[in-house]
C-alpha positions as CSV (number, residue, x, y, z in Angstrom):
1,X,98.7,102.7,88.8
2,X,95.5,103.7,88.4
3,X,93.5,102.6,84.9
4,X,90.3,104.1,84.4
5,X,88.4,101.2,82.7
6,X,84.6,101.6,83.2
7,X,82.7,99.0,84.9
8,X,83.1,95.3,82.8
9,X,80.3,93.6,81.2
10,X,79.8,90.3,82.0
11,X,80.8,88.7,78.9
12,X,84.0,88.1,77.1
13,X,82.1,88.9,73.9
14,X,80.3,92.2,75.1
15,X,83.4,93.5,76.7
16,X,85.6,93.2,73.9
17,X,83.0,94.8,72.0
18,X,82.7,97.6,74.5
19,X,86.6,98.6,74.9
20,X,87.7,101.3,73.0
21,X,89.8,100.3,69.8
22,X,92.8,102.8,70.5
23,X,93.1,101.0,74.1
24,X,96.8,99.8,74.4
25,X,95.3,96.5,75.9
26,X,99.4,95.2,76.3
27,X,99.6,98.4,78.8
28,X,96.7,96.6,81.1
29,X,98.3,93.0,80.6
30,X,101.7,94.6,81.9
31,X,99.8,95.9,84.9
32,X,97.9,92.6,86.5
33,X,101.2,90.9,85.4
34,X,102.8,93.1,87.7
35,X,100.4,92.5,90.5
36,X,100.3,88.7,90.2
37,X,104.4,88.7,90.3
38,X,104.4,91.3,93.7
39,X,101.9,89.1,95.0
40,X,103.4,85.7,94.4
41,X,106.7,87.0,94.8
42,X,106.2,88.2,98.8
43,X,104.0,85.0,99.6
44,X,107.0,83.0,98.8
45,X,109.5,85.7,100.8
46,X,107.0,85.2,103.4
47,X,107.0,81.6,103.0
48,X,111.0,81.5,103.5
49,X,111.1,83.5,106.6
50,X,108.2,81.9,108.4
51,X,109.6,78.3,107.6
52,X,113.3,78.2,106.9
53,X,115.3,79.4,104.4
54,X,118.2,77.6,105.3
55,X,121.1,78.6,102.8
56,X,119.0,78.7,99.6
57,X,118.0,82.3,99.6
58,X,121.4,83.1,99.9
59,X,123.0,80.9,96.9
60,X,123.8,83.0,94.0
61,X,121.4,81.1,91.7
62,X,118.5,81.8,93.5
63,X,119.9,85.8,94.5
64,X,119.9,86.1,90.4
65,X,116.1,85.4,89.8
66,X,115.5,88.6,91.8
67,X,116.7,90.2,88.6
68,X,113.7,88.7,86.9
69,X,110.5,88.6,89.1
70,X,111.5,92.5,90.9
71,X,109.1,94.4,88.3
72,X,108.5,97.3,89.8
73,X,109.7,98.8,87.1
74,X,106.9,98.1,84.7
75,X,104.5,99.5,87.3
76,X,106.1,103.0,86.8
77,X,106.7,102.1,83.1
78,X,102.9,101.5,82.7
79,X,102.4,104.6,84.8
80,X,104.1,106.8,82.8
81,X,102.0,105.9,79.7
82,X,98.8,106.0,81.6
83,X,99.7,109.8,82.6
84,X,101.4,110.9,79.2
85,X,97.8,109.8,78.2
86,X,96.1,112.2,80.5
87,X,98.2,114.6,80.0
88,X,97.5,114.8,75.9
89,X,95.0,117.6,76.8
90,X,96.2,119.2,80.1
91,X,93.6,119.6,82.9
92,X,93.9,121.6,85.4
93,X,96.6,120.8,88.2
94,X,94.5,120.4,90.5
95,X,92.2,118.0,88.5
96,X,94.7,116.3,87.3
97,X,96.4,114.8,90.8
98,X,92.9,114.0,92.3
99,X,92.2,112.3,88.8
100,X,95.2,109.7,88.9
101,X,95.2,109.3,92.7
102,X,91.0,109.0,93.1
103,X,91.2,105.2,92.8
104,X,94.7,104.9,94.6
105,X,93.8,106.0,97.8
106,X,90.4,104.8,99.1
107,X,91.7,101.0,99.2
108,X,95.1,101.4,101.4
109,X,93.0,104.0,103.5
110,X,90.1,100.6,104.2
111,X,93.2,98.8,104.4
112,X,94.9,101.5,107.3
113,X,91.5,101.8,109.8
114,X,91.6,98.1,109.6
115,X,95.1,97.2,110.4
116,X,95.0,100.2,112.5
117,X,92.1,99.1,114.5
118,X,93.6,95.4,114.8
119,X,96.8,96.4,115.8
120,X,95.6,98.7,118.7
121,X,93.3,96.0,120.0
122,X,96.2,93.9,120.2
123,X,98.5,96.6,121.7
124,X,95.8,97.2,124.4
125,X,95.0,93.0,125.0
126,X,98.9,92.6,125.5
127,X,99.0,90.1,122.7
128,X,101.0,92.1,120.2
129,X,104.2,90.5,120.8
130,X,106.1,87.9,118.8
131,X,105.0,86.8,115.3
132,X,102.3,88.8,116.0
133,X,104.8,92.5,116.4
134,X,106.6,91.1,113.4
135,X,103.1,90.8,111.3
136,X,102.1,94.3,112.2
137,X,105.6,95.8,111.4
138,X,105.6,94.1,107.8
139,X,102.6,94.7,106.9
140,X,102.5,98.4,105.5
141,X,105.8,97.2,104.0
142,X,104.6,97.4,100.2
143,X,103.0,101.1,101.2
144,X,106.2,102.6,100.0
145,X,105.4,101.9,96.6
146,X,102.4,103.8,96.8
147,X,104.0,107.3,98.7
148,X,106.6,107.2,95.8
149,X,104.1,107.1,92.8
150,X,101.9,109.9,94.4
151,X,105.3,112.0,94.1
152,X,105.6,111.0,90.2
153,X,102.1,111.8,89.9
154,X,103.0,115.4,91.2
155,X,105.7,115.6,89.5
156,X,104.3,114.0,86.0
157,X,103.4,117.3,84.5
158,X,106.6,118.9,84.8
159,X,108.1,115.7,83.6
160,X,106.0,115.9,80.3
161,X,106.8,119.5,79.9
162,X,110.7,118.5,80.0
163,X,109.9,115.5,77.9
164,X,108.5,117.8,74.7
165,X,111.2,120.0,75.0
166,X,114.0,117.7,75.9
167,X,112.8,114.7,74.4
168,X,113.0,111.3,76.1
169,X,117.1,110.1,76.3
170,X,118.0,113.5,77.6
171,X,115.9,113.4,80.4
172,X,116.1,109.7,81.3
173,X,120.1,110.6,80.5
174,X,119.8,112.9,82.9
175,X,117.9,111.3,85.8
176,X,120.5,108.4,85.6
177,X,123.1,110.6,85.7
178,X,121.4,112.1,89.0
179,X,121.2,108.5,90.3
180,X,124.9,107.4,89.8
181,X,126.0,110.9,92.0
182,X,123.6,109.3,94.6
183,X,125.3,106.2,94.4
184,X,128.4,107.8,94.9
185,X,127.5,109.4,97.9
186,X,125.3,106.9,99.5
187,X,127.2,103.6,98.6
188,X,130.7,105.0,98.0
189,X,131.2,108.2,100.5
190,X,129.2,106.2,103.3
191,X,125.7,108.2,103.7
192,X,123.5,105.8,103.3
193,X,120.3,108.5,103.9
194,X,121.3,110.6,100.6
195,X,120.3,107.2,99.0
196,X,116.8,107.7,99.6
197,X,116.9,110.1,97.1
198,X,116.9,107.8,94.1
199,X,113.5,106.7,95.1
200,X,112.4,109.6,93.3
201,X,115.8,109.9,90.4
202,X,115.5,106.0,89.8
203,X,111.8,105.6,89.3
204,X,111.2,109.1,87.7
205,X,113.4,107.6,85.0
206,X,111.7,104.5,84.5
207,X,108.4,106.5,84.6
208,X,109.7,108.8,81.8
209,X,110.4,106.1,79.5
210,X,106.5,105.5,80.2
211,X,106.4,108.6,78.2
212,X,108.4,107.1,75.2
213,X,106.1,104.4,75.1
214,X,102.7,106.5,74.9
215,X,104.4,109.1,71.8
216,X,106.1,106.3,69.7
217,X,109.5,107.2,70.5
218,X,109.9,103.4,71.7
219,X,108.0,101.9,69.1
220,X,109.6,103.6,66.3
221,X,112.8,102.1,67.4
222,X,111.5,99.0,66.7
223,X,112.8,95.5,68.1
224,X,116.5,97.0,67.7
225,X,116.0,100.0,70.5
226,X,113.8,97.1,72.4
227,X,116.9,94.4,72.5
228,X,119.2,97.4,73.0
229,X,117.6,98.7,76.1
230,X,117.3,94.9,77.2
231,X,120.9,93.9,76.8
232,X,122.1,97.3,77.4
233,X,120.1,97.2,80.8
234,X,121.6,93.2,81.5
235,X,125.1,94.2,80.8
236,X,124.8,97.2,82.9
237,X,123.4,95.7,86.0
238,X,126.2,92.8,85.6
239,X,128.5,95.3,85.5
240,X,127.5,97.1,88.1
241,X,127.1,94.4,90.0
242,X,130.3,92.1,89.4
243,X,132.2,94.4,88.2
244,X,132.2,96.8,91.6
245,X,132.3,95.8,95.1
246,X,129.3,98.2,95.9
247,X,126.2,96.6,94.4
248,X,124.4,93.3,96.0
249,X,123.4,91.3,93.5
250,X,120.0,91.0,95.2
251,X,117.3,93.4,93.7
252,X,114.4,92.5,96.2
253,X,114.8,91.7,99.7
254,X,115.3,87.8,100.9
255,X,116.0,86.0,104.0
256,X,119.3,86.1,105.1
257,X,120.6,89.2,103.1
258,X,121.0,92.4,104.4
259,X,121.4,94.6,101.7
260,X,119.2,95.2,98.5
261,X,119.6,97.1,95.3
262,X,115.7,98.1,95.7
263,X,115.9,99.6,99.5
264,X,117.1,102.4,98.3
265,X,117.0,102.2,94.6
266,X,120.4,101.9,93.3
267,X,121.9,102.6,89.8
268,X,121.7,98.8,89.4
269,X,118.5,98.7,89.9
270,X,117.5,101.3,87.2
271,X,120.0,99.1,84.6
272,X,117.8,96.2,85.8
273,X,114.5,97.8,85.3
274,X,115.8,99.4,81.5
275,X,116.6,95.4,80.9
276,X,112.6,94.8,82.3
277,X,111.3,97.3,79.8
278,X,113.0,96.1,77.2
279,X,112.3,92.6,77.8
280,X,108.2,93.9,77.5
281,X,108.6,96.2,74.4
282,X,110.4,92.6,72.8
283,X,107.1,90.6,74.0
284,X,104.6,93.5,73.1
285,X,103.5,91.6,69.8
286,X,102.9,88.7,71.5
287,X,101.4,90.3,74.5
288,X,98.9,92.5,71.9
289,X,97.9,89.1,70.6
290,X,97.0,87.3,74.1
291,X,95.1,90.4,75.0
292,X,92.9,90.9,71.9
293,X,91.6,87.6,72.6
294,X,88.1,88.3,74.4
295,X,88.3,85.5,77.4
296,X,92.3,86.5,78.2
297,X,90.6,90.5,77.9
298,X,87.8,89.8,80.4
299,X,90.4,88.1,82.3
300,X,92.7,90.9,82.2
301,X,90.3,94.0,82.1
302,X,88.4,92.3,85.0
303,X,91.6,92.3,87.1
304,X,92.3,95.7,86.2
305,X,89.5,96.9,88.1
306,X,91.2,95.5,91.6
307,X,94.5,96.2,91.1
308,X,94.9,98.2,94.4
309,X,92.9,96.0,96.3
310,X,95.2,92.8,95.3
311,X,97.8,95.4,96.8
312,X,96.7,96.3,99.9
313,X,95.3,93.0,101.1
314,X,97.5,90.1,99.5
315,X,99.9,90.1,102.7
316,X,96.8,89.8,104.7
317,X,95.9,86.9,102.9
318,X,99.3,85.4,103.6
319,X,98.8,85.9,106.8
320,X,95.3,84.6,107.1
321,X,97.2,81.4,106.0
322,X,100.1,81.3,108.4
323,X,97.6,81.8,110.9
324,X,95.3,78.9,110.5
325,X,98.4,76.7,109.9
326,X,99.2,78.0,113.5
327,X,95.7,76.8,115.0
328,X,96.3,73.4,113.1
329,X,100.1,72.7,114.7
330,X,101.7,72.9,110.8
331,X,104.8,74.0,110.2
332,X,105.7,73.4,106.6
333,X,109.2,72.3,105.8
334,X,112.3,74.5,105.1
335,X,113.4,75.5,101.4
336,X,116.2,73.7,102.0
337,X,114.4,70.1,102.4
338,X,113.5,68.2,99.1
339,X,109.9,68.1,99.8
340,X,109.6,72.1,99.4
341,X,109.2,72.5,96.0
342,X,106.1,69.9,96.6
343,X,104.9,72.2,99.1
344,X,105.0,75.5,97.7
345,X,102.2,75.3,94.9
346,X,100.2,74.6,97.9
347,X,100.8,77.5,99.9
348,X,100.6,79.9,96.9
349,X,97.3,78.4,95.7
350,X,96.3,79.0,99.4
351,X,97.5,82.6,99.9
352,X,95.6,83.2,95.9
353,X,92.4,81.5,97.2
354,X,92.5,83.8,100.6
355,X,93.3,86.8,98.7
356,X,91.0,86.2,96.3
357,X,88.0,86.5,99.3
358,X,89.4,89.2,100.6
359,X,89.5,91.3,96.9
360,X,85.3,90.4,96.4
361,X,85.1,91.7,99.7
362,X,87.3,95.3,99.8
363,X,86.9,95.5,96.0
364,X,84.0,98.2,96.5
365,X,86.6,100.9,97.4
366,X,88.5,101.1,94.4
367,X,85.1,102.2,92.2
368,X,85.7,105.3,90.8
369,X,84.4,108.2,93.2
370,X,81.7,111.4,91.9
371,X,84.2,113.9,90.0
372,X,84.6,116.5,92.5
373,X,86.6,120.3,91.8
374,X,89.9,120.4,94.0
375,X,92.5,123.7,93.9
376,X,95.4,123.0,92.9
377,X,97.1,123.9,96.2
378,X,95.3,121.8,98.4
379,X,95.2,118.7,95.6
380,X,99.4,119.1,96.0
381,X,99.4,119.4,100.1
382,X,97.1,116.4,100.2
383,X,99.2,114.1,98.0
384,X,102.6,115.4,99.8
385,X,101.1,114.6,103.0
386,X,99.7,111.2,102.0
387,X,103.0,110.7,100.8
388,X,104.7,111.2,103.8
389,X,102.2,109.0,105.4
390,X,102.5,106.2,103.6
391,X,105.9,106.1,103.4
392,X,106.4,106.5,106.6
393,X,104.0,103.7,107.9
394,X,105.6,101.8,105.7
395,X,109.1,102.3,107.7
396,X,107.5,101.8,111.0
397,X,105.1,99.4,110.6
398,X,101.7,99.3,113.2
399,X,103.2,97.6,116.0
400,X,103.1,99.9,119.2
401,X,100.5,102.0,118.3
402,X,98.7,102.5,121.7
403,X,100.1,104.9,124.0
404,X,102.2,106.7,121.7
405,X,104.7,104.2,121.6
406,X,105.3,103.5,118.1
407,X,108.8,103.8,116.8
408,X,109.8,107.0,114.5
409,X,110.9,105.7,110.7
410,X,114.6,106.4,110.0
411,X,115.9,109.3,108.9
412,X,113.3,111.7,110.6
413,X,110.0,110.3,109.2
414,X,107.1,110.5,111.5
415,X,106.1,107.7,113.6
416,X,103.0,105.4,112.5
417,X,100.3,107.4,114.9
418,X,101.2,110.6,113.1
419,X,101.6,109.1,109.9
420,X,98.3,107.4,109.5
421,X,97.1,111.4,110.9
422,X,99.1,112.4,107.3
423,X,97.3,110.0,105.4
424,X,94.3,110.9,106.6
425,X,94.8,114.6,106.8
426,X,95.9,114.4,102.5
427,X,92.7,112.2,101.8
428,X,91.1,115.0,103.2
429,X,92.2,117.5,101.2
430,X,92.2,115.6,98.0
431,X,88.2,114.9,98.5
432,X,87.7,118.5,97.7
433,X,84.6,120.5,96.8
434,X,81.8,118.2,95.4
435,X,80.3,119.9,91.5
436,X,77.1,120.9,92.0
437,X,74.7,118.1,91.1
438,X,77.2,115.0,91.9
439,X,76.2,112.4,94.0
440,X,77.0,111.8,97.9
């Protein structure tokens, strides 16, 4: 995720001027797109459980737009082409890692002693009970994200080296492939724990074709490969999912559903995220357009540069929200009531106004940090354990914290105490050994 831009100017004018002319500016458009449709899309989840659902969230109609606004996908997409970049000229291993994960990290970790501080106060005041436990569970939720892509970025350069010798559909074949004999454990022989293996299979793929995108092989394909991979990807997922009685139609979590095709990844979900990319290759004239023009660039370059931070702390803004409508005596009405769609600009333009204090005021941790020289050993110990960390956390959420209390993740994952101890222990390691000459 990470995007290397230097620091903007303060113009339009002078930053268009300054941005390199072999940037792929649609790449950065992708990314804040992405962002802005994780964001909005959890502080309307967040608005249906904390105000009624009622049966909308469950209707098929509503079930399908999942298909559209999970994008995911494009983060590993754009991933993958931000790596295949950096890997043009291999660095060192070591290098490498601490390169792509140097602006990752330092946000979720403000984020963590935060969080982790709050949640402890309110373990040890007795107050962390109700929607109060349910706040501090869900809000390392979206961490998962972040333990998975530190495992691509480990993985990225083997996954070039099979790229150039493989080439791209034999690989993404391939990891497909791998998914589907997940699938057929997991969802069809009844282990659901083997599924958690296409968190790597499912978005390995997606990040490969990443890879496609930064050597050509996509764009010489032209808008034929594009519309095949986007119809190809549609039919697939309808398949998949009415054609079988194993997939949910859902592809993100909402109210009133159990099941997901996203937690795990399914095969589905990897036909819907081919359909995403294909959707963007289709759009990338357009897209090139919008972003060459210098105020939708400083808009989109600007953004850039707090991507993370509109990560880590747009939940919080939610519930900064939630919790002042809780001191006023508001509750907003359920989806189900007529006036809802009347309400919900409101509350989004609420959460976006919150969030947007909260970014000018965390957005100092995701500067770029004094190069610094980092073995490769403890560069890949340090991501695998902030890996484990995060993902973890993510499982168990911060409630329970004091006293050794909090629960253990499924499937043997540590609990949150010695999960945050992971995180902290990788960041750690990944800080290295400062060049001689670099700044504290």
């Amino acid at each position: 995720m990470a995007n290397n831009l230097p620091a903007a100017p303060d113009t339009a004018q002078a930053l268009a001027a300054a941005t390199p002319v072999d940037r792929d500016r649609y790449a950065d458009l992708l990314r804040l797109f992405s962002i802005t449709m994780v964001a909005l899309g959890h502080w309307v989840v967040a608005l249906l459980t904390l105000h009624g659902a009622g049966p909308v969230s469950t209707s098929l109609p509503v079930m399908l737009t999942t298909w559209v606004w999970q994008v995911m996908a494009l983060f590993f997409f754009v991933g993958g082409f931000a790596h295949a970049r950096a890997l043009r000229h291999p660095p060192p291993p070591g290098d490498f890692i601490r390169a792509r994960v140097s602006r990752l990290l330092p946000p979720v970790v403000a984020m963590l002693a935060i969080w982790a501080g709050l949640a402890g106060a309110l373990d040890v005041s007795g107050l962390a009970n109700g929607e109060l436990a349910v706040g501090l569970h869900r809000i390392t939720v979206p961490l998962w994200f972040l333990g998975v892509y530190l495992l691509i970025v480990l993985a990225a350069p083997t996954m070039m080296r099979l790229h150039l010798r493989f080439g791209l559909w034999r690989v993404v074949g391939t990891l497909a492939a791998a998914a589907a004999a997940v699938d057929s454990i997991a969802l069809g022989a009844g282990a659901p724990l083997v599924g958690y293996a296409n968190l790597v299979f499912v978005w390995l793929a997606v990040h490969q074709l990443g890879f496609g995108y930064a050597d050509g092989t996509l764009a010489r394909g032209g808008r034929r490969l594009a519309a095949a991979l986007a119809l190809g990807g549609l039919a697939g997922t309808v398949l998949l999912v009415f054609g079988t009685s194993v997939y949910p139609v859902l592809m993100v979590g909402l109210p009133g559903n159990e099941v997901t095709n996203s937690s795990p990844p399914t095969l589905a979900l990897l036909t819907q995220s081919l359909f995403l990319v294909g959707v963007a290759l289709l759009l990338r004239p357009a897209g090139t357009a919008l972003a060459n023009r210098p105020r939708v660039w400083f808009v989109v370059a600007t953004g850039n540069t707090v991507i993370m931070t509109i990560f880590c702390w747009h939940l919080t803004a939610c519930y900064l929200v939630q919790g002042a409508l809780l001191l006023a005596s508001v509750h907003l009405p359920a989806a189900d009531t007529p006036v809802w769609l009347l309400v919900l600009p409101g509350w989004l333009a609420a959460c976006a106004l919150v969030c947007a204090g909260l970014v000018a005021a965390f957005r100092r941790f995701e500067r770029a940090r004094p190069p610094a020289s980092v073995g490769t050993g403890p560069a890949i110990l340090g991501v695998l354990a902030a890996a484990v960390g995060l993902f973890a956390v993510s499982e168990t959420g911060l409630d329970g914290l004091v006293g050794w209390r909090a629960e253990t993740a499924a499937g043997g994952l540590p609990p949150a105490w010695l999960a945050l101890g992971l995180v902290a222990a990788g960041v750690a390691l990944l800080r290295g050994r400062r060049r001689l000459g670099s700044r504290p």
